[in-house]
N, C-alpha and C positions, 0 to 999 in steps of 0.2 A: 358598480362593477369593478371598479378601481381598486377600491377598499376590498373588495372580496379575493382578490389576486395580489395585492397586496399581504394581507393576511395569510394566507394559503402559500407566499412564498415562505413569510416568518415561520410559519409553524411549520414547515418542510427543512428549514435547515435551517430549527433552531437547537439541535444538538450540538450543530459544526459551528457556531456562534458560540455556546457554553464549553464547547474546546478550545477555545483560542484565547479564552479571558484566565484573569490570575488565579480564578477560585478555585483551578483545577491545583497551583499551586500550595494553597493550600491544606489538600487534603495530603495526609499522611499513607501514601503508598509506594510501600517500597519495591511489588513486585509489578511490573505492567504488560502483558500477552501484547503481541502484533500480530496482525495474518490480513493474508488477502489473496485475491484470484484474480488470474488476467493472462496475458497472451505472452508468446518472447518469440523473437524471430532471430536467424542467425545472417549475416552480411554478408563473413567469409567465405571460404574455398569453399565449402561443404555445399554451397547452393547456388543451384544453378544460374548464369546471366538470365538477367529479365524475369527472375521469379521472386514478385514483390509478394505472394496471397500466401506463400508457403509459413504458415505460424502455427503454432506448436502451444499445447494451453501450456499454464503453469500454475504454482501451488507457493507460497512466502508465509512460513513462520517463525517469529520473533520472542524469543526475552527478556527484558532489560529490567534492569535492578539501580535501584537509586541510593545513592552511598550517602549524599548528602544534596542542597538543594541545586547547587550547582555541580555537582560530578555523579555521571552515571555509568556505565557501561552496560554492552547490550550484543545479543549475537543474533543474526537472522539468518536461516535458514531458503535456499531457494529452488525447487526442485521443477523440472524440465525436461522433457525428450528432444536430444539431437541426433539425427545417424544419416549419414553418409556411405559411402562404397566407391571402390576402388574401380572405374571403368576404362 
C-alpha cells in the first residue's frame, strides 16, 4: 500500500519535479507565457473593520523573453475588481 502512494505521489507531481531540474535549461526558448487564477483581498480603507471573507477573484498574465541564459525580462499583467463608496 506504501508503494502504491508512494507512486501515485511521483507521478502526480512529476511535472513540478521536471521544472525545477536544469533540462528545462536547456531547451532553447526564448518566448515563455505565465497565467494563473486565484483570489486578492484589499486591507485598506476600502473595507470594512472585521471583514476578513470580503475577496474579490482575480485573473494574472505574463510574458517573458529570454535575451540570454542569465538575463531575461518579462511583464505580468494583473486584473481584479476593487469598489468602495463614499458613506
Amino acid at each position: 500500500m506504501k508503494k502504491l502512494l508512494v507512486i501515485s505521489i511521483l507521478i502526480l507531481f512529476a511535472q513540478d519535479i521536471i521544472a525545477q531540474s536544469f533540462y528545462s535549461n536547456r531547451i532553447n526558448r526564448r518566448w515563455i507565457a505565465t497565467g494563473g487564477l486565484g483570489y486578492a483581498r484589499s486591507l485598506g480603507d476600502l473595507t470594512n473593520p472585521g471583514s476578513y471573507f470580503d475577496t474579490k477573484f482575480n485573473v494574472v498574465g505574463g510574458l517573458q523573453y529570454r535575451f540570454t541564459n542569465r538575463v531575461q525580462a518579462g511583464v505580468n499583467l494583473m486584473a481584479f475588481q476593487l469598489s468602495g463608496d463614499d458613506q
